[in-house]
C-alpha positions as CSV (number, residue, x, y, z in Angstrom):
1,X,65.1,4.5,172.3
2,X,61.9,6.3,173.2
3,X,61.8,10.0,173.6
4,X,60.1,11.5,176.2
5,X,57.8,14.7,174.9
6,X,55.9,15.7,177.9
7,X,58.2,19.0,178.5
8,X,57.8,19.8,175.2
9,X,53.8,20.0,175.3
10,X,53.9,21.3,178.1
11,X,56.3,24.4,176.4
12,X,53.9,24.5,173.5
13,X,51.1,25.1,176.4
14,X,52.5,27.9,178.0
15,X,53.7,29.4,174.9
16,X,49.8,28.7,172.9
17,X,48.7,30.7,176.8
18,X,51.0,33.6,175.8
19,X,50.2,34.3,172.5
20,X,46.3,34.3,173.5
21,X,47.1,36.6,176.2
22,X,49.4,38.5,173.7
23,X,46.4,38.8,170.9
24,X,43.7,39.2,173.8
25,X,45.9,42.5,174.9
26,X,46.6,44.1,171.9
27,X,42.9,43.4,170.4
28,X,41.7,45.1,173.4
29,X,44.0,47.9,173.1
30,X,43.7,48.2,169.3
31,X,39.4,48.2,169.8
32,X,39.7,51.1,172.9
33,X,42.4,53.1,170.5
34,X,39.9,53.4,167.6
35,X,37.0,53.1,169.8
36,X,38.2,56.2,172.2
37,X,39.6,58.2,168.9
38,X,36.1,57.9,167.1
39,X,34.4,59.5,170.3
40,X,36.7,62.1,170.6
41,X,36.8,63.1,166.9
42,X,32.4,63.1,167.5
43,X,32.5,65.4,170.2
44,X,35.2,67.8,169.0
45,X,33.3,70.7,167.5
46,X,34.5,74.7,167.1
47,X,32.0,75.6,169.5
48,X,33.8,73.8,172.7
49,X,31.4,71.2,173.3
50,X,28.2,73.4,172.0
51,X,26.8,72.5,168.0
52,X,29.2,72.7,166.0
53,X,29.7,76.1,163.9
54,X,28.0,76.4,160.3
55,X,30.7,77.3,158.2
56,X,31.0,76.5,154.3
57,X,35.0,75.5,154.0
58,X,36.5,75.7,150.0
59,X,40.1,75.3,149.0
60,X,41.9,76.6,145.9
61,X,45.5,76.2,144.6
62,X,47.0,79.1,142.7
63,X,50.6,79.7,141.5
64,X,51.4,77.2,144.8
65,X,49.5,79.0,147.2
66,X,46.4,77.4,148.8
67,X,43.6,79.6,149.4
68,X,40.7,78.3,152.2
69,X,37.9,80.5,152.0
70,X,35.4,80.1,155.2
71,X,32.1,81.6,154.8
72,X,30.3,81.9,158.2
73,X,26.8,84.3,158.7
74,X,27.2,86.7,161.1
75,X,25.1,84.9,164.5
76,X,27.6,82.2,163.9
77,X,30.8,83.8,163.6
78,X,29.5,86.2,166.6
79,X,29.0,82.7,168.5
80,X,32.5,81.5,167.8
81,X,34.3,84.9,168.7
82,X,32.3,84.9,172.1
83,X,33.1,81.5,172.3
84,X,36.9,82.4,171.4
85,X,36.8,85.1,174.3
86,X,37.7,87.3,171.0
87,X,35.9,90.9,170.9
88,X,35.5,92.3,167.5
89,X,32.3,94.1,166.2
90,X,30.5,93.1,163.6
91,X,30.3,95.4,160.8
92,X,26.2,96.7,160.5
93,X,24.7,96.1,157.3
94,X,26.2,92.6,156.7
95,X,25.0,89.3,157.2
96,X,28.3,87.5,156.6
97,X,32.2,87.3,157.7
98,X,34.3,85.9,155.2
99,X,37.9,84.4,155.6
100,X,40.7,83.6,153.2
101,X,44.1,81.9,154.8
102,X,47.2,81.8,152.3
103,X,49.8,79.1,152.8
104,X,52.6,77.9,150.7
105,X,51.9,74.7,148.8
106,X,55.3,73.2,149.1
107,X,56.2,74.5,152.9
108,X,52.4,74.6,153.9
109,X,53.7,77.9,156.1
110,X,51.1,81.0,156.7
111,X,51.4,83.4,154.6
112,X,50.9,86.4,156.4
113,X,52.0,89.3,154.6
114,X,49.7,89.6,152.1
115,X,47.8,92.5,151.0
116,X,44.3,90.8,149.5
117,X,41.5,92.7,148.1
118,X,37.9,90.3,147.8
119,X,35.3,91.0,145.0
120,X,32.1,89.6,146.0
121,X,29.5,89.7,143.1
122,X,25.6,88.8,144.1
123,X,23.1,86.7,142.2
124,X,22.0,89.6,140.1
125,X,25.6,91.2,139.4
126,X,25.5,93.8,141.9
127,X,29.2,93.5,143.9
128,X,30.9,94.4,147.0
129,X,34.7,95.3,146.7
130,X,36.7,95.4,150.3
131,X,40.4,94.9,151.5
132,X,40.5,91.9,153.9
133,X,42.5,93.0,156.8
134,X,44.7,90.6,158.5
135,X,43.8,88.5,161.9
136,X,47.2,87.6,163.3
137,X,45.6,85.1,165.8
138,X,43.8,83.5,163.5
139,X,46.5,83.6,161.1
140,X,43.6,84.7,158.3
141,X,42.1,87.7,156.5
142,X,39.0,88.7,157.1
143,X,35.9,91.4,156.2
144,X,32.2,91.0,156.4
145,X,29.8,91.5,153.5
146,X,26.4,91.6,152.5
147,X,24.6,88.4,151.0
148,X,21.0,88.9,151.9
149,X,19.3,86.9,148.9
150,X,19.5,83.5,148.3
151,X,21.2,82.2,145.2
152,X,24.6,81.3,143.9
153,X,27.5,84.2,145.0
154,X,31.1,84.7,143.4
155,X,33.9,85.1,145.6
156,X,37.0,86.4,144.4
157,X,40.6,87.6,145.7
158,X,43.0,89.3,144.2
159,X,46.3,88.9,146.5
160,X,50.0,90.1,146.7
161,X,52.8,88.5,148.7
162,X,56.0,90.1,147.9
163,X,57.0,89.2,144.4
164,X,53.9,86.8,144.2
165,X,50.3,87.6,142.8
166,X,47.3,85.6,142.2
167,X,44.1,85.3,141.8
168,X,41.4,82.7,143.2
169,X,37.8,82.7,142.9
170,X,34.7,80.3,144.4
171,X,30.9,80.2,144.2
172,X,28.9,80.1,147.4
173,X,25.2,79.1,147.4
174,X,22.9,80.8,150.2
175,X,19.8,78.5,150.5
């Protein structure tokens, strides 16, 4: 008794064809997903398509709160509030804005109640003391201050939110 195995190479055929069609598709898709991602990732900038914003970025954890400080000069952050369609004045006599956001560690939710006073002390001791008044639609604190030399600057908060107080400090290097 001789079997006949002509249908089942041909099966095997069209089967091999759909798997190469199956890995052909999904090896193109997977290529234009990470291909298409990197580009947009490489154009996306703060400054909607213009060079992208010079702003020094550190993060802290205190007592579960993170604290993001964001040190930007003054022509920059002017760029990005134009930019922003946001009109604020820049305060005369500084050369930098300076923004701390609070968010809870375990919830990662804006804490935006805070009352937060900054201490910035310059490369020779002198300091600057100012509240940080609240931005709601940035969901930050802000003030500006004076850092005309270059050297190494400490940056510190001291912040209360309801029954919760902290403290959280960084150095920041003008070059």
């Amino acid at each position: 008794m001789s079997i006949n195995i002509a249908p089942f190479k041909e099966k095997i055929k069209r089967e091999v064809l759909v798997m190469r069609r199956f890995v052909s598709f999904f090896g193109i898709l997977i290529f234009n997903l990470f291909f298409f991602t990197s580009l947009s990732l490489a154009q996306h900038s703060h400054g909607h398509g213009a060079a992208p914003m010079k702003m020094d970025t550190k993060e802290v954890i205190v007592e579960g709160i993170k604290v993001t400080f964001q040190i930007m000069d003054n022509k920059e952050h002017k760029k990005m509030l134009q930019d922003m369609k946001m009109k604020e004045d820049i305060e005369t006599g500084t050369t930098h804005n300076i923004t701390v956001a609070l968010k809870d560690e375990k919830t990662q939710k804006e804490i935006t109640d805070a009352q937060i006073n900054m201490k910035v002390v310059d490369p020779k001791g002198k300091d600057q003391i100012k509240p940080l008044k609240y931005e709601g639609m940035m969901k930050s604190y802000d003030a500006y201050f004076n850092l005309p030399e270059k050297g190494k600057y400490q940056v510190m908060i001291l912040f209360k939110s309801g029954e919760k107080k902290g403290t959280a400090g960084i150095y920041y290097e003008v070059k």
